[in-house]
C-alpha positions, 0 to 999 in steps of 0.5 A, spaced: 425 435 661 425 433 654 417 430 656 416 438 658 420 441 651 415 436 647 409 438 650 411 446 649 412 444 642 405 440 640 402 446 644 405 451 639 403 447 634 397 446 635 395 454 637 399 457 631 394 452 626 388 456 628 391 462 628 395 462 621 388 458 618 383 465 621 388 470 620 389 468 613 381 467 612 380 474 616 385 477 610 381 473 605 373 476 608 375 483 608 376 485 602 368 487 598 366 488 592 364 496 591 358 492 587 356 492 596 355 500 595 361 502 598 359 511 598 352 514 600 348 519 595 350 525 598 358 523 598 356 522 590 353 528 589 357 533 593 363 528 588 359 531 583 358 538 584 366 538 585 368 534 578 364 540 574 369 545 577 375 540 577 375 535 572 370 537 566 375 542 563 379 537 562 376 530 562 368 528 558 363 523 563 365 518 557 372 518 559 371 515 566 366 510 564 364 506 559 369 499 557 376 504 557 375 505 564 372 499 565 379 495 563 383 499 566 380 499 573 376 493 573 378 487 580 384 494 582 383 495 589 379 502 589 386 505 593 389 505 587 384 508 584 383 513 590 390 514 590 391 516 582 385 521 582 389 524 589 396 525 587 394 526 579 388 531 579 386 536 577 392 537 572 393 544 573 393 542 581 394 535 583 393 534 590 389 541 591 383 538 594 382 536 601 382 527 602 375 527 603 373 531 596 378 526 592 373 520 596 367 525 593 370 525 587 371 517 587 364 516 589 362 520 583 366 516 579 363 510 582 356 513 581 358 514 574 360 507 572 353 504 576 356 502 582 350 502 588 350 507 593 350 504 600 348 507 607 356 509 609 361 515 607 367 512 602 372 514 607 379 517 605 382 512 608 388 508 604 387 502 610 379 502 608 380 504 601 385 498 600 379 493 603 375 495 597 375 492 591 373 495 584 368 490 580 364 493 575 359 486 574 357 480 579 363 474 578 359 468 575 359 462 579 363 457 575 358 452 578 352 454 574 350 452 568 349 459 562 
């Protein structure tokens, strides 16, 4: 009996190892850059077609690029950024627009500050937006020489 209860335990450990080491690699690979174009041209151009009717009363271009918004924002998951414009804007009627127009308007904002374009829709999806980092300039790699 103790012979079965050791065995069960080696069994266990030896299965939870993999399973730790893969989720916590799976947690890690996840998570991309929005340099990997993260919205489509169309999502940003219809993104910029709301933000002159939403926000340009308020707010200049220069407001949310630039190295203000660079410092605010920067290495910030873009569900943070998302989740601020769609609870916060527009001032005179937070949260008025619909999840995908804010997901428009995030990709203006990204098309703004030079991120590229990709072949997919930005989603509305605080799951997908929270695997979704903001980086303004590729990392150095600390290896090579400046």
């Amino acid at each position: 009996m103790r012979r079965l209860a050791l065995r069960l335990r080696m069994a266990a450990g030896i299965l939870a190892v993999p399973v730790g080491v893969s989720a916590q690699q799976a947690a890690a690979d996840s998570v991309r850059p929005t340099r990997a174009g993260v919205y489509t041209p169309a999502q940003a151009a219809r993104g910029r077609s709301l933000y002159e009717l939403n926000c340009t009363s308020c707010h200049t271009q220069s407001s949310h690029s630039g190295p203000l918004f660079t410092a605010k924002w920067e290495g910030r998951l873009l569900w943070d950024l998302y989740h601020y414009v769609s609870e916060s804007m527009p001032k005179s009627e937070p949260g008025s627009l619909t999840p995908d127009e804010y997901a428009g308007l995030v990709a203006y904002l990204l098309k703004m500050n030079a991120m590229p374009a990709g072949t997919e829709e930005l989603p509305a999806d605080s799951v997908a937006l929270k695997k979704i980092r903001i980086e303004f300039a590729a990392k150095r790699d600390s290896t090579q020489p400046r």
